[in-house]
C-alpha positions as CSV (number, residue, x, y, z in Angstrom):
1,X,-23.3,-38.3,32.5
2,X,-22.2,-37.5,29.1
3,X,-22.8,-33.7,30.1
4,X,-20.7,-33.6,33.0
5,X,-17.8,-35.8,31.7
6,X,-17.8,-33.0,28.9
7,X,-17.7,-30.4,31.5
8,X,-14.7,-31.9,32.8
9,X,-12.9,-31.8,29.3
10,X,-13.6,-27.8,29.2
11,X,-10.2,-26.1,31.1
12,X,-11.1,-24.0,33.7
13,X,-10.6,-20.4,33.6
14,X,-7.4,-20.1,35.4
15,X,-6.0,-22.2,33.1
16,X,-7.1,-20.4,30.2
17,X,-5.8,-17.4,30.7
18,X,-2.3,-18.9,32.5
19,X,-1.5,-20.6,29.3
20,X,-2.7,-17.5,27.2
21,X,-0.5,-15.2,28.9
22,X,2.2,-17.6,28.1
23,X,1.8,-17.8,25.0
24,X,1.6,-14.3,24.5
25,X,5.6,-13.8,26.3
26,X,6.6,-16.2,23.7
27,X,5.8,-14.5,21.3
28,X,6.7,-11.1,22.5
29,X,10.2,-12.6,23.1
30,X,10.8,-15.0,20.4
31,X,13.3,-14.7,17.8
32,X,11.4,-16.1,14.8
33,X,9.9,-13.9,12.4
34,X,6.2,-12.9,13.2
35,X,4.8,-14.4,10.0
36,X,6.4,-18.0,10.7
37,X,4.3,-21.0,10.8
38,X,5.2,-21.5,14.8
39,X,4.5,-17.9,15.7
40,X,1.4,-17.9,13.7
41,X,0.1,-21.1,15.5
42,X,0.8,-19.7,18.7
43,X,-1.1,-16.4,17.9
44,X,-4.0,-18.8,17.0
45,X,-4.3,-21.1,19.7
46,X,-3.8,-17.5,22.4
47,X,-6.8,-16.5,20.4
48,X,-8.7,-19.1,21.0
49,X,-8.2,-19.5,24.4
50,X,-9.0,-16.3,25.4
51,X,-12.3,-16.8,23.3
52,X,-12.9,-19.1,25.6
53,X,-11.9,-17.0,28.6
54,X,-14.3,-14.1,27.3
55,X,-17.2,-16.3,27.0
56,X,-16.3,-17.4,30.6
57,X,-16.5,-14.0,32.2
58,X,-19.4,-12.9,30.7
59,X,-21.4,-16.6,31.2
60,X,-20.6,-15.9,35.6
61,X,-20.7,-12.4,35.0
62,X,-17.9,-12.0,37.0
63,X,-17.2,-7.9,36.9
64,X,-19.8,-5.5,37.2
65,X,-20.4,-2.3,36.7
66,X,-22.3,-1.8,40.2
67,X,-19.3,-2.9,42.3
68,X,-16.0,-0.9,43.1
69,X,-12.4,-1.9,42.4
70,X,-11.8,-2.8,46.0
71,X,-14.7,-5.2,46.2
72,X,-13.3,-7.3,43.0
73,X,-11.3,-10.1,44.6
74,X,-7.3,-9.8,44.4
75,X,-7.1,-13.4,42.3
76,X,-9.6,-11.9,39.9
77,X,-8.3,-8.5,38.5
78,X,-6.0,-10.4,36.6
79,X,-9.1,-11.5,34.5
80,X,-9.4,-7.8,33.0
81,X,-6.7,-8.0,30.8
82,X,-8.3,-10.7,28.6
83,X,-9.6,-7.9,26.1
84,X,-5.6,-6.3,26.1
85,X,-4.0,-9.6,25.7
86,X,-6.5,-10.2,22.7
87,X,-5.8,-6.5,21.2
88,X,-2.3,-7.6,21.0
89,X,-2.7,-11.0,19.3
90,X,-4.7,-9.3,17.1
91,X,-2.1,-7.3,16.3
92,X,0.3,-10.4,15.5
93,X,-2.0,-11.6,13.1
94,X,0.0,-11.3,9.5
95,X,-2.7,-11.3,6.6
96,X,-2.1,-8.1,4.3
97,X,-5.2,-9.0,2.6
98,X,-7.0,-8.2,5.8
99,X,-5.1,-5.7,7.7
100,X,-7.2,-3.4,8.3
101,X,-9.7,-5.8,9.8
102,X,-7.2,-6.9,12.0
103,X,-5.9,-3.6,13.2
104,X,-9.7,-2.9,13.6
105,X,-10.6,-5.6,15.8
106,X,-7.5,-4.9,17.9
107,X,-8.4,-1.2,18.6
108,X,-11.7,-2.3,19.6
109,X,-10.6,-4.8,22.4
110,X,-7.7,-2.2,23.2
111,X,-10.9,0.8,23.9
112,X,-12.6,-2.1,25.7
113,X,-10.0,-2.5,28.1
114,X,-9.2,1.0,28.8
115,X,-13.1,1.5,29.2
116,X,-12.8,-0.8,32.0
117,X,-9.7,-0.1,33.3
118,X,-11.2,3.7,33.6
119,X,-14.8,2.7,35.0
120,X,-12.7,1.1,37.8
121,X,-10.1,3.7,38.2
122,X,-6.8,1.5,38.2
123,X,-5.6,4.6,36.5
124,X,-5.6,8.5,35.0
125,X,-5.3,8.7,31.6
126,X,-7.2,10.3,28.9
127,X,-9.7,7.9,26.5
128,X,-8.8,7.9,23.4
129,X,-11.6,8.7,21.1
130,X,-13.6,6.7,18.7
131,X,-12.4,6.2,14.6
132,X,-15.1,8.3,13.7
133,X,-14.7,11.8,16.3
134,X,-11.2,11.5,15.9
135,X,-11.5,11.5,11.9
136,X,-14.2,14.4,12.7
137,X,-11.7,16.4,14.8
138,X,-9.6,16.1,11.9
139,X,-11.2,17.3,9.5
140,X,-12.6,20.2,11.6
141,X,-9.2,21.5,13.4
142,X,-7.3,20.8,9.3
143,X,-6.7,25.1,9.5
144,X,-6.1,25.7,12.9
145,X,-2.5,25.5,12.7
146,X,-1.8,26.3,16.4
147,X,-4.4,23.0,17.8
148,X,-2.6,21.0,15.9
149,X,0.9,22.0,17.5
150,X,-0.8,22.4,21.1
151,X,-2.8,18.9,20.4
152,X,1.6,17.4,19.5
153,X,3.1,18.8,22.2
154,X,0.4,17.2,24.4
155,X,1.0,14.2,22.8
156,X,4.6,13.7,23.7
157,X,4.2,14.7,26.7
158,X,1.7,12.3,27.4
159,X,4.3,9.9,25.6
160,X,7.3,10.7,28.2
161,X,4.4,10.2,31.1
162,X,3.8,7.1,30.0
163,X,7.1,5.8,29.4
164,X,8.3,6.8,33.3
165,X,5.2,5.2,34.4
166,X,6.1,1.7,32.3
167,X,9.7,1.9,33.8
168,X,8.7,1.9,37.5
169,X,5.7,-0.4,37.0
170,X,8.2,-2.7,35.3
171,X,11.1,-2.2,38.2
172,X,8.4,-3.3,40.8
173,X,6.7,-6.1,39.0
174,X,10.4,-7.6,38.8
175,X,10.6,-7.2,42.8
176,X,7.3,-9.1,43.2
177,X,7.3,-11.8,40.3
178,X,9.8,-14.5,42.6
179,X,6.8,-14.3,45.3
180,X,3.9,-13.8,43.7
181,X,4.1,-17.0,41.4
182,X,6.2,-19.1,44.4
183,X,2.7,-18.3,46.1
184,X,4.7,-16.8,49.2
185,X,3.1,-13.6,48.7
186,X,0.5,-12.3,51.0
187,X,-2.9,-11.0,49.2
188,X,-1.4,-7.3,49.6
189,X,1.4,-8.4,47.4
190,X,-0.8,-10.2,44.8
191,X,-3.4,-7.7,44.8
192,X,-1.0,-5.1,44.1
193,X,1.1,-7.3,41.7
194,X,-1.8,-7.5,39.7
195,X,-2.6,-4.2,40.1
196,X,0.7,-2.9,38.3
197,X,0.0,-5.2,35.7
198,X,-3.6,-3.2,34.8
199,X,-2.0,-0.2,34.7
200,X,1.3,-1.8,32.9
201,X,-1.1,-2.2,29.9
202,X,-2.9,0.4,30.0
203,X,0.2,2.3,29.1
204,X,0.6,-0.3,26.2
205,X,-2.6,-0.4,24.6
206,X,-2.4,3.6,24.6
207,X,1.0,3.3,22.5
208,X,-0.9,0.5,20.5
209,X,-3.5,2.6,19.5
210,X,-1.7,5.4,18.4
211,X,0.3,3.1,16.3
212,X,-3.0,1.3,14.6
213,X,-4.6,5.3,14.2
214,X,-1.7,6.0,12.2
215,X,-1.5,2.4,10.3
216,X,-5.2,2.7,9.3
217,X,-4.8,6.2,7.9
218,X,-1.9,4.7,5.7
219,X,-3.9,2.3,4.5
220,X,-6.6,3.8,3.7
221,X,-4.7,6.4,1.9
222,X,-3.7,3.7,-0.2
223,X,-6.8,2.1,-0.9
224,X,-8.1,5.7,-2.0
225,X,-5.1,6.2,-4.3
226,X,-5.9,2.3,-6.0
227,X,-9.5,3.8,-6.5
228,X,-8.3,6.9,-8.3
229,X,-5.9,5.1,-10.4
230,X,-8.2,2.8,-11.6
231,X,-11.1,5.1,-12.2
232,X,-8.2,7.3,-14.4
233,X,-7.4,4.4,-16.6
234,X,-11.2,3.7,-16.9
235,X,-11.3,7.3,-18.2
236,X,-8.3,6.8,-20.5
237,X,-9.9,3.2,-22.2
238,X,-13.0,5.7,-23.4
239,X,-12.8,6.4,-27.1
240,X,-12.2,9.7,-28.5
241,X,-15.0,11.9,-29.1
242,X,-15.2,13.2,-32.5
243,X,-15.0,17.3,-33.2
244,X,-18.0,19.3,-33.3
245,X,-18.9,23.1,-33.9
246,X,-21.3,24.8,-31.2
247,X,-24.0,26.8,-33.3
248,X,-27.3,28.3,-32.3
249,X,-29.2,26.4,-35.3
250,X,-28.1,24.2,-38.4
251,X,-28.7,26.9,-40.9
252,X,-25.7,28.5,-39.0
253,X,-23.8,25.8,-39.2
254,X,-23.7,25.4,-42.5
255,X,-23.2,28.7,-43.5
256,X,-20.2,29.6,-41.0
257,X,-19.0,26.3,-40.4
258,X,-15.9,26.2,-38.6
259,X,-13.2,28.5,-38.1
260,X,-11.2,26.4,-40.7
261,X,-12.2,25.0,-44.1
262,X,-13.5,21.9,-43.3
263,X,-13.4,19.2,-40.3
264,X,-11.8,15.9,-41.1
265,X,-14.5,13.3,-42.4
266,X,-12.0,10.3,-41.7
267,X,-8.5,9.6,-40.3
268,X,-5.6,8.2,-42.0
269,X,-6.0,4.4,-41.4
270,X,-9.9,4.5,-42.4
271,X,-8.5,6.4,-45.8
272,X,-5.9,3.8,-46.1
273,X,-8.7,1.0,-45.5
274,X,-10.6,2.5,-48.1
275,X,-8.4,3.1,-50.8
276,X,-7.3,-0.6,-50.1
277,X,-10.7,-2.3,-50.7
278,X,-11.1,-0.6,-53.7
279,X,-7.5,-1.5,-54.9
280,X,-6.1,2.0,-55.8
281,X,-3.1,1.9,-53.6
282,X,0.5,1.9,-55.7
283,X,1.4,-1.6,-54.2
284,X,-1.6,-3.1,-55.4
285,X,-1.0,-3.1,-59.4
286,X,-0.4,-6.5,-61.3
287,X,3.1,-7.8,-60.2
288,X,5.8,-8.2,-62.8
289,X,7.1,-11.5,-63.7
290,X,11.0,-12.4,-62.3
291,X,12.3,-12.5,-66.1
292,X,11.0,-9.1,-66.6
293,X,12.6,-7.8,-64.0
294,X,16.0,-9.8,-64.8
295,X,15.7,-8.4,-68.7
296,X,14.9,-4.7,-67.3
297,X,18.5,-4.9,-64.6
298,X,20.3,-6.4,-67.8
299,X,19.4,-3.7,-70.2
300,X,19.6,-0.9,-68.0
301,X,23.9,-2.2,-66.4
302,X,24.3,-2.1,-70.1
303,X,23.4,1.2,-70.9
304,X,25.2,2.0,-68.0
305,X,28.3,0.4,-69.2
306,X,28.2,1.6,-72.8
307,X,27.7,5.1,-71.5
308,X,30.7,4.9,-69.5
309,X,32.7,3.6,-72.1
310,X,31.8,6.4,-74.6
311,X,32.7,8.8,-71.9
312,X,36.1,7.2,-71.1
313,X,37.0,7.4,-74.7
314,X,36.1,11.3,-75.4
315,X,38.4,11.9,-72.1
316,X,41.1,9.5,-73.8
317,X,40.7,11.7,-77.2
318,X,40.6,14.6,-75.7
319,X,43.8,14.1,-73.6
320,X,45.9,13.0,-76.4
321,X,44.8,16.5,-78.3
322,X,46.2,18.3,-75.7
323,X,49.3,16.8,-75.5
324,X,50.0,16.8,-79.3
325,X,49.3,21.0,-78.9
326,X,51.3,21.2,-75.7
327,X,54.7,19.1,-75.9
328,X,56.8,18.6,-73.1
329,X,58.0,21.8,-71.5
330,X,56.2,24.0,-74.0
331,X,55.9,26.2,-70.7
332,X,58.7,27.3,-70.3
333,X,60.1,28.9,-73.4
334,X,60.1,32.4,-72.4
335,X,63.1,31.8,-69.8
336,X,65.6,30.5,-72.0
337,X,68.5,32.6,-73.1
C-alpha cells in the first residue's frame, strides 16, 4: 500500500517534461538577470525534472535504436528533446568556479541529442566532433593556412543554412501552436508540430556548441596562463646562486682564477653585519655628553665672532688710510685751469 500510494506521489512523464519546457521559456524570455536568485531556482528545479524525465525514458525504454522514426508514436517524439532542453539549462547554470564543468556537461547532452536526432534522421546536418579530434584537427591543420579558410567559409555557410532553416521552422510552428495545444489538431498536425520542434533544436544546439568550443578554449587558455605565472614567480622566490669559475681541475683554479682579481667573498650588508658585531663602525664610538657638546658650539660661535670682529676692524683701518691719502676730489686735479 505504502508502495503504490508513493507511486502516485511520483508525476507522470508528461507532466515532467510540460512543466520543464515551461520553465525553460521563462527563462529564455525573462527579464531578470541570469544569475538572480529566481532564475537560478528555476534552472534548478528544470534540472531536476528532467532528471527525472531521463530516468523515465530509459526505465520503459521508450526509443530504440531497432525501430525507425515513423514507428515512434506522434505524442512521443516530443520526449527526444529532454537531453537539448537539459544542454541548455546547463548552460544557465552561473558558477564561475565551475564553468567549465558546466559548459562540459552541456556539450555532452547537446552531442547526445544530435546523435539521436541523426540516428533517426529528423534532419541533415554534419556531427560535430568530439573535444578531443577536434583539438587533434587542430593541432594537425595549425600550418595549413588554406583548410583553415576553406574549414571558415564552410562554417558560415553552414551558419546562414541554419539560420533560414530556424526562420521557417519558427514561421510554421507559430501557424500550428493555437491547434496543437487547443488539442484540435489531427495527429498529422501534431506529429509534424513536433517534428519542427526536433529539427528547431537541432539548429540550436549546433549554435550552442560552437559557442561552448570556443568558451572552453578561452578558459583554458586562462587557466594555462595562471599556471605559467605562478610557476615564474616560484622561479623568481629562488635565491641567487652564488658566482663560480668553470675549470678542468682545482690546481687550475687556483692558479688562473678568474678573469678578474678576485670574486666577492661577501656582499655589503654581511660586511656591514660584521663590522657591526665587532663594533668598528664610526657610529659606534662612546657618545659625548650634552654639556660637551654645548661647551664645543660655545667655543667654536666665539671664535667665529672674534674672527669676524678682527676682520671688520682691519677693513675699518684700512678704509680710513685710504681716505686720509685720497681727499675728496683728489681725481680730478689735472682738469682744472
Amino acid at each position: 500500500m505504502a508502495t503504490a500510494e508513493g507511486w502516485l506521489l511520483v508525476p507522470r512523464l508528461p507532466e515532467l517534461f510540460k512543466t520543464s519546457k515551461q520553465l525553460l521559456d521563462e527563462v529564455e524570455v525573462a527579464t531578470e538577470p541570469t544569475g538572480s536568485q529566481i532564475i537560478q531556482a528555476k534552472v534548478f528545479k528544470g534540472l531536476a525534472l528532467l532528471k527525472k524525465a531521463a530516468e523515465m525514458l530509459l526505465e520503459l525504454d521508450l526509443f530504440s535504436r531497432n525501430e525507425d522514426l515513423e514507428e515512434i508514436a506522434s505524442s512521443d517524439l516530443k520526449y527526444l528533446m529532454v537531453p537539448a532542453f537539459q544542454g541548455a539549462f546547463a548552460m544557465k547554470q552561473v558558477n564561475p568556479s565551475k564553468r567549465l564543468d558546466h559548459l562540459q556537461w552541456a556539450r555532452e547532452h547537446f552531442l547526445n541529442y544530435l546523435t539521436q536526432c541523426q540516428y533517426y534522421h529528423v534532419a541533415e546536418f554534419e556531427l560535430p566532433q568530439t573535444q578531443t579530434n577536434s583539438a587533434e584537427n587542430n593541432t594537425a591543420n595549425s600550418s595549413l593556412a588554406y583548410s583553415s579558410l576553406v574549414a571558415m567559409a564552410s562554417q558560415r555557410q553552414a551558419r546562414r543554412e541554419r539560420y533560414k532553416q530556424k526562420k521557417e521552422v519558427d514561421h510554421r510552428l507559430s501557424a500550428l501552436k493555437s491547434a496543437v495545444e487547443s488539442g484540435q489538431a489531427d495527429d498529422e498536425r501534431v506529429r509534424e508540430y513536433y517534428l519542427l520542434h526536433l529539427r528547431r533544436w537541432v539548429c540550436i544546439s549546433l549554435e550552442e556548441i560552437e559557442s561552448i568550443d570556443q568558451e572552453i578554449k578561452i578558459l583554458r587558455g586562462k587557466d594555462s596562463s595562471k599556471e605559467a605565472s605562478t610557476s615564474h614567480s616560484s622561479r623568481q622566490d629562488r635565491r641567487p646562486m652564488k658566482p663560480f669559475v668553470l675549470t678542468r681541475n682545482m690546481v687550475q683554479a687556483k692558479v688562473f682564477g678568474a678573469c678578474y682579481p678576485s670574486l666577492a667573498s661577501m656582499t655589503v650588508n654581511d660586511w656591514y653585519e660584521q663590522h657591526r658585531k665587532f663594533g668598528a663602525l664610526p657610529d659606534q664610538g662612546i657618545p659625548k655628553k650634552t654639556s660637551e657638546f654645548r661647551t664645543a658650539a660655545q667655543r667654536q660661535d666665539q671664535e667665529q665672532e672674534e674672527e669676524d670682529d678682527e676682520r671688520a676692524l682691519h677693513r675699518a683701518r684700512d678704509w680710513d688710510d685710504w681716505k686720509d691719502s685720497h681727499p675728496r676730489g683728489y681725481g680730478n686735479r689735472q682738469n682744472m685751469g
